[in-house]
C-alpha beads as a LAMMPS data file, in Angstrom:
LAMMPS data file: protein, C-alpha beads

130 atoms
129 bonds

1 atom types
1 bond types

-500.0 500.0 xlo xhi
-500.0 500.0 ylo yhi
-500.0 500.0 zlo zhi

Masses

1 110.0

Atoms # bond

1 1 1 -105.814 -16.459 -111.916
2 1 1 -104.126 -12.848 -112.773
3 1 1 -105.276 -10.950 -114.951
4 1 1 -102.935 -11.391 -118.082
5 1 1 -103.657 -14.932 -118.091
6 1 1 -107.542 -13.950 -118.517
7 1 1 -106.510 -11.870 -121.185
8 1 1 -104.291 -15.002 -122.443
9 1 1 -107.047 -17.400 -122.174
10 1 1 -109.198 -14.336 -123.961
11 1 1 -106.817 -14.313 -126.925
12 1 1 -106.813 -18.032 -127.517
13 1 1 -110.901 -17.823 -127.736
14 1 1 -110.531 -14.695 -130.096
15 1 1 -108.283 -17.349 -132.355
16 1 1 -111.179 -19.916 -132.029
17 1 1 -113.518 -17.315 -132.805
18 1 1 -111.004 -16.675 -135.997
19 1 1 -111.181 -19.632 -137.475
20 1 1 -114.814 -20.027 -137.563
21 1 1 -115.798 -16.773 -138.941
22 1 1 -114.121 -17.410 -142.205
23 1 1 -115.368 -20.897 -142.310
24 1 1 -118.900 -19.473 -142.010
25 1 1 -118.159 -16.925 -144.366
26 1 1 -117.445 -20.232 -146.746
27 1 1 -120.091 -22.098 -145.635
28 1 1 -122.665 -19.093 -146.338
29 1 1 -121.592 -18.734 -150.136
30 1 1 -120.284 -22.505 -150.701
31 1 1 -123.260 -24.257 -148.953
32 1 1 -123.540 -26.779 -146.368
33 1 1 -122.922 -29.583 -148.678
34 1 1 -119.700 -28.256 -149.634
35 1 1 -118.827 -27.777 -145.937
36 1 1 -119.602 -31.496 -144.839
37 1 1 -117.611 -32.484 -147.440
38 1 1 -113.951 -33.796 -148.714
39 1 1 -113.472 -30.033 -149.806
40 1 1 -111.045 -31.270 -152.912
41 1 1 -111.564 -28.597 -155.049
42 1 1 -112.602 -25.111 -153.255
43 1 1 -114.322 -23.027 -155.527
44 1 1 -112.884 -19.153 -156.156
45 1 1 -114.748 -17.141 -153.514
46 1 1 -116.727 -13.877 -154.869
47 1 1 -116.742 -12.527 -151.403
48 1 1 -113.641 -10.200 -150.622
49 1 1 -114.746 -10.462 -146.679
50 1 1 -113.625 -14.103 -146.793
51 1 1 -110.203 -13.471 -147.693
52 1 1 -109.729 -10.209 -145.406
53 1 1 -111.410 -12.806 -142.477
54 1 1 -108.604 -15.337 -143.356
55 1 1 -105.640 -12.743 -143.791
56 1 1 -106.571 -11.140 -140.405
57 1 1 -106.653 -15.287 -139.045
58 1 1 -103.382 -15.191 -140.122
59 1 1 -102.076 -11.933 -138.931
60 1 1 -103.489 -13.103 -135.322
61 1 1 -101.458 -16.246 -135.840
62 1 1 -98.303 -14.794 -136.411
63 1 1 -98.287 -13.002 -133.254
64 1 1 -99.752 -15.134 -131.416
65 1 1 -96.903 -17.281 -129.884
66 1 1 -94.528 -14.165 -129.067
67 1 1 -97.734 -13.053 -126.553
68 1 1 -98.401 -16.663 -125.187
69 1 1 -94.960 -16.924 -124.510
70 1 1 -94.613 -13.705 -123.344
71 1 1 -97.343 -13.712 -120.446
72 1 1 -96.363 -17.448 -119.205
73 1 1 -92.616 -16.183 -119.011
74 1 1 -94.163 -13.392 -117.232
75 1 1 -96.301 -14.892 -114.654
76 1 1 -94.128 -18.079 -114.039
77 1 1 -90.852 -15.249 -113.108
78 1 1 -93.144 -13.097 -111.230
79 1 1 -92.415 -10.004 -113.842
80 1 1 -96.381 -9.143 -113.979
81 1 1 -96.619 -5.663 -113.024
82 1 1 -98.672 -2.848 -114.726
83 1 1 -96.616 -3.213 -117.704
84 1 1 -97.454 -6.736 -118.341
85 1 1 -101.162 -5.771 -117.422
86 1 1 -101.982 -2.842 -119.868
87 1 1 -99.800 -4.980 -122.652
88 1 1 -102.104 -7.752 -122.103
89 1 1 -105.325 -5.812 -122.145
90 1 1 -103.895 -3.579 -125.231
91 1 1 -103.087 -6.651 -127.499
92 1 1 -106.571 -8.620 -127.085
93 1 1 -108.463 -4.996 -127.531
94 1 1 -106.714 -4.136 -130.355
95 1 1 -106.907 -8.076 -131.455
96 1 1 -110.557 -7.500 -131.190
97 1 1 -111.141 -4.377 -132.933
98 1 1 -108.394 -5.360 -135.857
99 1 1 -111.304 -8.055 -137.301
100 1 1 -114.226 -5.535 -138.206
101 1 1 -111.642 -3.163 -139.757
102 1 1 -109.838 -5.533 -141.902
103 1 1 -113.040 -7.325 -142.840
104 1 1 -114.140 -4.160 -143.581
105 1 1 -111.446 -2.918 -145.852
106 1 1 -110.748 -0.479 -143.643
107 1 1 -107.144 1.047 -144.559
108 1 1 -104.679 2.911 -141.789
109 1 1 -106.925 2.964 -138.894
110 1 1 -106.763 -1.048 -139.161
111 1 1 -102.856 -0.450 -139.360
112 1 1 -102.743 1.664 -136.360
113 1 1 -104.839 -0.989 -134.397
114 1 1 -102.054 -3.309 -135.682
115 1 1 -99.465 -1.032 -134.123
116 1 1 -101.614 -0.648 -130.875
117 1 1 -101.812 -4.664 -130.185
118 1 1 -97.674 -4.996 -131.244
119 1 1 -96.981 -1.750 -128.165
120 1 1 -99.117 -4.192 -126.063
121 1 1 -96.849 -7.268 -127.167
122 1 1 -93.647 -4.638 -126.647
123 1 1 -94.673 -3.969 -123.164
124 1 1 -95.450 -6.977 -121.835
125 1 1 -91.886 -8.393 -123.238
126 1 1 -90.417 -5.496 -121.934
127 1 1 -91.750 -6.014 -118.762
128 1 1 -89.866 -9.187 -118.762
129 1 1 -86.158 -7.383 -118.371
130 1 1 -86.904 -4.739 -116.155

Bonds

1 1 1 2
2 1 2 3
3 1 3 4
4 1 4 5
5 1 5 6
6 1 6 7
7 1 7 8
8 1 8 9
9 1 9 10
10 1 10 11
11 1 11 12
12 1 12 13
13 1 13 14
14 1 14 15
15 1 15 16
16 1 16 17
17 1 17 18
18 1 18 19
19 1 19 20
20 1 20 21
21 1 21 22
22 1 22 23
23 1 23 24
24 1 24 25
25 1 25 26
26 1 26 27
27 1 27 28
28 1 28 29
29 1 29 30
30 1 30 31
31 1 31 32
32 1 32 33
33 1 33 34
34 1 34 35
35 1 35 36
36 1 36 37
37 1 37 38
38 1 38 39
39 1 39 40
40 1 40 41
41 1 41 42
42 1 42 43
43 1 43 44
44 1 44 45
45 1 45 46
46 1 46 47
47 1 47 48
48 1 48 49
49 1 49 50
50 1 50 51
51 1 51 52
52 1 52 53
53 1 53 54
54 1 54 55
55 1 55 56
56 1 56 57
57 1 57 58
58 1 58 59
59 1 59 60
60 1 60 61
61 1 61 62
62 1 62 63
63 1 63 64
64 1 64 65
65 1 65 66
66 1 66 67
67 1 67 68
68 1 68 69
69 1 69 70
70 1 70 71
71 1 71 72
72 1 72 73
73 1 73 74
74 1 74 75
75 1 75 76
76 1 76 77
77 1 77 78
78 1 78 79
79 1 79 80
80 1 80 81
81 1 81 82
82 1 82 83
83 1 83 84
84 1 84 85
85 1 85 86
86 1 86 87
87 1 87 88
88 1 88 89
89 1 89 90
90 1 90 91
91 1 91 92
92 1 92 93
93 1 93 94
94 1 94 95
95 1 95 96
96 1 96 97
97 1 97 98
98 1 98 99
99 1 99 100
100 1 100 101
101 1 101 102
102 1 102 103
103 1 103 104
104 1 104 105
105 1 105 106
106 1 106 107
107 1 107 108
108 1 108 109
109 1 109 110
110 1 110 111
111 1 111 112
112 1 112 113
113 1 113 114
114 1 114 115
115 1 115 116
116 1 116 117
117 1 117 118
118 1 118 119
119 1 119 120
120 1 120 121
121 1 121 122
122 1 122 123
123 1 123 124
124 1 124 125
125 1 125 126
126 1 126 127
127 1 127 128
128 1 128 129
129 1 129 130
């Protein structure tokens, strides 16, 4: 297996990973009870981590199939090259470190990670018409 597609198969457990730390978040304030059950009516969260957890979820998400696509185009042409590598490794750092700063409330530096994992993206799809 190349290396992108450990990063790839990286990414998709950092999206696993994403979806369980806001529902732990909930489960922490809401209680297990609430957790094993229908969930009808969701009461407001208190807890602005929650939200940041499931905005940064989301943010993952909406990237997320541009780079999938991006590094199976790339390793089923035969385009991986060092382009394709760093873009790999820079969107699932960058993925990584974007969590703590937006459930932080970090402002700017979390946008600039945002910018660093989006170059990564850029390169690797660039990589795929040169």
């Amino acid at each position: 297996m190349t290396t992108e597609l450990t990063y790839l198969a990286a990414v998709l457990v950092l999206a696993l990973v994403q979806i369980f730390l806001p529902a732990g978040a909930r489960t922490l304030e809401f209680g297990s009870k609430w957790n094993a059950g229908a969930r009808d009516q969701t009461p407001e969260s208190h807890n602005p981590v929650i939200g940041r957890l499931e905005r940064a979820q989301a943010n993952l998400y909406e990237t997320l199939p541009l780079f999938i696509g991006a590094v199976l185009i790339a390793h089923v042409t035969g385009a991986e090259s060092a382009l394709t590598l760093w873009g790999t490794a820079l969107y699932f750092w960058a993925r990584v470190a974007y969590i703590p700063l937006y459930a932080l409330g970090v402002p700017y530096i979390r946008s600039l990670v945002w910018l660093v994992s989006l170059a990564g993206l850029i390169m690797i799809i660039t990589a795929l018409f040169i």
